[in-house]
N, C-alpha and C positions, 0 to 999 in steps of 0.2 A: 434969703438964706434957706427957707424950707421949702422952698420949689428948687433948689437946686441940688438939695437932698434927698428930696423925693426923685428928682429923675435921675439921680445917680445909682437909685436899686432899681432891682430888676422887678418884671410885673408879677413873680411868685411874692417878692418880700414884699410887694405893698399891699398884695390879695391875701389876705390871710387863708383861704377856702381855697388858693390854689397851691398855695404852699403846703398846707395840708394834705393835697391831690399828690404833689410828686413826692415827697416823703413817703407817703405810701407804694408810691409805684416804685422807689428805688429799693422800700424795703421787700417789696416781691420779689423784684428782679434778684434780689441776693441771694432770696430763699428757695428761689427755681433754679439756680443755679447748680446747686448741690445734687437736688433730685434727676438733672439733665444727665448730669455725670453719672449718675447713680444705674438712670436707666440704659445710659450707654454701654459702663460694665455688664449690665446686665445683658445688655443682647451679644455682646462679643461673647458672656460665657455660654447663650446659650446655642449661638454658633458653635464654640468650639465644643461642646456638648453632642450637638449632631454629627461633625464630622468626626467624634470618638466613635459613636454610634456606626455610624457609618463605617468607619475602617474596622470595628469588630464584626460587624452583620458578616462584609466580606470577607475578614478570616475565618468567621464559625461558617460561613456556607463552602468555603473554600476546604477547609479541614473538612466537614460536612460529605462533599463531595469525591477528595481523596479516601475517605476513610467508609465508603460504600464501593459495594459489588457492582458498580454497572457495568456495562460495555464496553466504555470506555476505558476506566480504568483497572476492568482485568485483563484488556488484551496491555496494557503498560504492566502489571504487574509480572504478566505472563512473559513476556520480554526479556524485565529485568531477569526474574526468578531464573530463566534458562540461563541469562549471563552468569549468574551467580555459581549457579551448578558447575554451569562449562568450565569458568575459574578455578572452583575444586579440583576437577579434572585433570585439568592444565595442570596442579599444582602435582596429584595425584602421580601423574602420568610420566612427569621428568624425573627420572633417576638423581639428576642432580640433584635440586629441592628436595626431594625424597630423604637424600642423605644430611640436610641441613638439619632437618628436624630428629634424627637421631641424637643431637648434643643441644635440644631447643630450650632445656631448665637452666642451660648452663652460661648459650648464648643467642638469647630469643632473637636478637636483632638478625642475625645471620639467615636464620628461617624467613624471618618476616617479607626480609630485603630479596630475599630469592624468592619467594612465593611472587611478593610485588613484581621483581622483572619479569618475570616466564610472563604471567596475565600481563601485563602491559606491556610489555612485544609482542603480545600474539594479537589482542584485538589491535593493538596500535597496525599491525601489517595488515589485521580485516581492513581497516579504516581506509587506511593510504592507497594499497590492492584496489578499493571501490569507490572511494569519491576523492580523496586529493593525498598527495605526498607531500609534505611540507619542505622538505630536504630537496626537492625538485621545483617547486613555485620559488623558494629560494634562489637556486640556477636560473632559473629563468628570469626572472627579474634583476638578477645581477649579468645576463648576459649571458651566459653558459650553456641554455642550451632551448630547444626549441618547445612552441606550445604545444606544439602534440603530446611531448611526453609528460605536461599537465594536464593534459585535458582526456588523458590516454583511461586513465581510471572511471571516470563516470562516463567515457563514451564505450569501456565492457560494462558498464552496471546495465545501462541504457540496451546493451546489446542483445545480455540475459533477459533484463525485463521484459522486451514485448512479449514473447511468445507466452512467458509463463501469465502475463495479464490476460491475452487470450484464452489461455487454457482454463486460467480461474473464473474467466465470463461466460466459458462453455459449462464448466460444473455448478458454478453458483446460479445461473440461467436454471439449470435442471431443479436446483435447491427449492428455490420458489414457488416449482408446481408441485415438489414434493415427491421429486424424482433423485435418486442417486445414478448422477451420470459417473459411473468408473470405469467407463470403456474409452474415455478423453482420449487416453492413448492410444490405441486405435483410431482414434478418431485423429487425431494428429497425424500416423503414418500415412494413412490414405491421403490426408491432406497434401501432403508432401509427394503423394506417387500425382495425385492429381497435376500442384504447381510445377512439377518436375519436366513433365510428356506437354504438357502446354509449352513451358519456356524453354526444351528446343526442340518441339517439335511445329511450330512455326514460324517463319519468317515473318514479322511486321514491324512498322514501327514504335517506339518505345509508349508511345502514347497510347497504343493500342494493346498493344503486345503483354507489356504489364498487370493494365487492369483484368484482360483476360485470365493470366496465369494465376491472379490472386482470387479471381473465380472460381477459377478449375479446379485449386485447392478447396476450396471453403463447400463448391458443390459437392467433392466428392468424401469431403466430412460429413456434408448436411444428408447426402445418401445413407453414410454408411449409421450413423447417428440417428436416422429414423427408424432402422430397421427393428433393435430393442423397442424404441417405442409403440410400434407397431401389434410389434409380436405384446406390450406388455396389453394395447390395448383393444387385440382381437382374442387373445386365448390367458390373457390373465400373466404370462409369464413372468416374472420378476426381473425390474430391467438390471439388476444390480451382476444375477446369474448371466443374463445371457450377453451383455457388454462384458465383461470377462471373458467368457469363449470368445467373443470377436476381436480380443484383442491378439489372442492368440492366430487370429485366422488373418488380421490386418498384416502379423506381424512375418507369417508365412509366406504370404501373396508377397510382400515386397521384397522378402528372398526369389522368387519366382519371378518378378515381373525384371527385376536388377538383370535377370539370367538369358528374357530375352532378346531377340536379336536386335528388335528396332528398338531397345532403351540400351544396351549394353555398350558400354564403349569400347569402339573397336580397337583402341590402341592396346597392340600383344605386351606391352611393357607394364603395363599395369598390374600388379601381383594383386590385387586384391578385389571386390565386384566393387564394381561401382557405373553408372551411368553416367551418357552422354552427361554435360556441363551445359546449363540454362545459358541460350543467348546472352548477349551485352544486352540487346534490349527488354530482358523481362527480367534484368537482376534491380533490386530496389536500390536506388538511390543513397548515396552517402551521405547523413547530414554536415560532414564537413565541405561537401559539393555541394547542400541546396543554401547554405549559410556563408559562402564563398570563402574559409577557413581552409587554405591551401596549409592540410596536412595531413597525407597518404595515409599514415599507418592508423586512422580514427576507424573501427570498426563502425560506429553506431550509424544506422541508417533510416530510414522512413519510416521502419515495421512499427516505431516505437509511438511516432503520432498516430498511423494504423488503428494500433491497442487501444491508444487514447482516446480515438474516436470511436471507437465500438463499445467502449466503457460509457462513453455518452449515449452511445445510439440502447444500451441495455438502457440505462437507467431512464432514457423514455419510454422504452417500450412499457416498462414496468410499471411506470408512476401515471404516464398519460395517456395510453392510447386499452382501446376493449379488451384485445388481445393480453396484453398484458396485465389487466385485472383479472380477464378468466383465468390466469394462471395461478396469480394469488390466490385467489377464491378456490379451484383446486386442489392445490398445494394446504390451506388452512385446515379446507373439510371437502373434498369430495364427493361425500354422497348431496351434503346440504347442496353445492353445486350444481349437482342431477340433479337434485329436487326441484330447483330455481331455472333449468332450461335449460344449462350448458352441458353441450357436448364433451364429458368428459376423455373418452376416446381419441376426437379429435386434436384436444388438446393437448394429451400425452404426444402424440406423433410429431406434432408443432413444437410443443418444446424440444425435443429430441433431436430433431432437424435442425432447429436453429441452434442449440445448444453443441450438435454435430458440425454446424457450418464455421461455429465459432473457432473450435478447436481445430478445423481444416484449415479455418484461417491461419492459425498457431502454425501450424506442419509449414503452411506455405509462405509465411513470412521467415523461418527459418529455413528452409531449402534455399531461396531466394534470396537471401539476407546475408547469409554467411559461409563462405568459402567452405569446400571447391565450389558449392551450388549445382549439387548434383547428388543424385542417392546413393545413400550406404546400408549395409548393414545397419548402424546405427544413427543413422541421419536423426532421429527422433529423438533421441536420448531417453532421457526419464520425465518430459515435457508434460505429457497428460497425466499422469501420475502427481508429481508435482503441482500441479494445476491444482489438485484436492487440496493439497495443505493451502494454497493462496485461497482457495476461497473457504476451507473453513480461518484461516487467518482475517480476512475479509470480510466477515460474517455474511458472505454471500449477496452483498450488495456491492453494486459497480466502483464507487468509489472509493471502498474498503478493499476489494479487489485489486483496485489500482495500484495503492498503496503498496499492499503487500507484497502483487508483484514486483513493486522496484525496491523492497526489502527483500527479499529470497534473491531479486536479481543482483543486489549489491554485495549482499554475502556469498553466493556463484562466483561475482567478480574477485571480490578479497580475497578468497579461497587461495587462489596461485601464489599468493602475497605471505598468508597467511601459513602454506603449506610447510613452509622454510623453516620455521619455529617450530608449528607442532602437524601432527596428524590432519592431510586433510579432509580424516572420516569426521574430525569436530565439527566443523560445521556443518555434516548433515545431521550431527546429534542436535546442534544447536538446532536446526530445525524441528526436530522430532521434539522438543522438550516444546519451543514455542503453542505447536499442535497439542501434545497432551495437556496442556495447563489452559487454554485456551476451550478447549473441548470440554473440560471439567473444569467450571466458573465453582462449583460450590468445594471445589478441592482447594485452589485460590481464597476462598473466604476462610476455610477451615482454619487455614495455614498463616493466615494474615490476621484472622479474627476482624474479617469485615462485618459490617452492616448490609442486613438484607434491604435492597431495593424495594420501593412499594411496591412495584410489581410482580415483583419474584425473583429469581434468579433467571438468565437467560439460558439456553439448554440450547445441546447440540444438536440438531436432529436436521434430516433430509427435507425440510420443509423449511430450515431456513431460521433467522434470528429474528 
């Protein structure tokens, strides 16, 4: 009977010392238990701990960063601030609205609602005028009507932009060595009399014939564009004075050159000067022809990757190659420049030529780009002029350039859209406010009650940002 109760317990209840043993272990086990949990809370909170940390670091650097003068965010503020204005204006400028607020104690919502429509139909037509209509993407996807007349808006944004991207990489180019190129203009008419007498004045094929005429403009910018340089850096002249005079002299010659015989078109019906019309083969390309988009009425054509490459070919010259260090170096300090072995002379000319070739290019991507394709009077428009606010909007670097030019160019485009509603002198004010708020960074602070950058504040000057 007591061997048959003995083997009926287990080996803790007949060992006393091991019964002992797991009692103990079970009473651990209970008492770690607690602590596991304990330190588990604990690391969940102090996860969540860090990722608080974390989500405020980036709000305070973010606020941090909106709430300082840099670059960045005074050319946004400088943006906004002109829309703001312009708004006013708008509100200012309609007689209607004008007269809401004569009874506005009486019945504010009346003013309000009439201030609100004027500004949101007027940018609303900037908008539609330059990148998309929605009232027509609408049609079009119900049926009704075709993709050109969606795709009609950003291929005139696109249209405007190249030239003025050129022209902003011929003055921002000059910015660099610490030259003020304001003779762009000029430097774009020639460009234009250049691509003009190339593309029809000979027969070849398009493969040929093309590249040549985007030459012949750009050499005969890069001529005329070195001549300031030249003069600033045999006799000192100021290239600022004498691109001024040349613009006036570019601007004469092409009255002259329109008049005679071998550019002048000989058709008697013509009531006004104008020159022969660039071959088929040295007109640039339609990019709804090289994207296979069979639809006629798309202005926009090749000038515009053109731009885009020559924004790339700056921003190497500048960043990686001699040449384009000596310019900086230049442009920064000059004499220290002399002192270290560069040819400061030379340099002035080089930039000037290239800075001239660029905005030849301008002339001749639009001669060649956009109907009739042949010289006027005003074939150049206000291009190189222009050109100055893209690159001080730009801060005179190529991809800031870029930028800007297909903002001026999409407001160009709106403009027609936009004229229907109000005045369309607005949007060259809009320009002009973007420039003076942009040129005066520490005006921008005042007004905003920014934070000075450790650096400083950024300044407008002929040398560049």
């Amino acid at each position: 009977m007591t061997d048959v109760n003995d083997s009926g317990r287990s080996e803790e209840e007949r060992d006393p010392e091991k019964q002992a043993a797991a009692t103990e272990t079970e009473a651990s086990s209970s008492a770690e238990t607690p602590d596991t949990d304990s330190e588990l809370q604990q690391a969940d909170a102090e996860v969540k701990e860090a990722e608080e940390r974390r989500q405020r670091g980036f709000v305070s650097s973010f606020f941090g960063f909106v709430t300082t003068a840099n670059t960045f965010m005074v050319t946004v503020y400088s943006f906004l601030m002109a829309m703001v204005i312009g708004a006013v204006l708008i509100i200012v400028s309609d007689p209607v609205v004008r007269g809401t607020f004569t009874y506005f104690f009486s019945q504010p919502g009346d003013a309000l609602s009439a201030s609100w429509n004027a500004v949101s139909s007027a940018y609303a037509g900037l908008f539609s005028g330059a990148i998309l209509n929605f009232e027509t993407l609408g049609e079009y996807l119900d049926g009704e009507t075709a993709l050109g007349r969606v795709l009609a808006p950003i291929s005139e944004t696109l249209t405007y932009s190249a030239p003025l991207i050129l022209a902003g990489l011929a003055v921002g180019l000059a910015f660099r060595a610490g030259l003020f190129n304001i003779g762009a203009q000029g430097q774009v008419i020639m460009g234009t009399v250049g691509a003009a007498i190339v593309g029809f004045g000979l027969g070849l094929p398009m493969w040929l014939h093309l590249p040549l005429a985007l030459l012949g403009g750009a050499l005969a910018g890069a001529l005329f564009g070195a001549v300031p340089g030249a003069l600033k850096a045999w006799t000192g002249a100021h290239e600022v004075i004498t691109s001024i005079m040349l613009n006036y002299v570019a601007l004469a010659a092409l009255g002259w050159i329109i008049g005679t015989k071998f550019v002048k078109d000989p058709d008697p019906d013509k009531r006004y000067a104008i020159s022969k019309a660039a071959d088929e083969t040295a007109i640039l390309p339609r990019l709804s022809d090289v994207f296979g988009i069979n639809e006629s009425g798309l202005r926009a054509n090749i000038g515009i990757l053109i731009a885009i490459a020559a924004g790339l070919a700056v921003a190497w010259l500048l960043s990686k190659s001699t040449l384009g260090y000596r310019m900086r170096a230049v442009g920064l300090n000059a004499d220290a420049s002399r002192t270290a072995g560069m040819s400061v002379p030379n340099t002035y000319i080089t930039t000037m030529g290239l800075a001239g070739g660029l905005a030849g290019l301008a002339g001749a991507v639009t001669v060649l780009g956009i109907s009739p394709y042949a010289l006027t009077h005003g074939v150049a428009g206000q291009i190189g002029f222009d050109g100055i606010t893209v690159a001080l909007l730009g801060r005179a670097k190529p991809g800031g350039v870029i930028a800007a030019g297909l903002l001026f160019g999409a407001m160009r485009a709106g403009a027609s859209t936009m004229q229907s509603i109000i005045p369309i002198d607005m949007v060259t004010l809009l320009q002009a406010l973007i420039v003076i708020f942009i040129a005066a960074p520490a005006l921008v602070k005042a007004m905003l009650r920014l934070k000075v950058p450790a650096g400083g504040l950024a300044t407008s000057t002929a040398k560049g940002w």
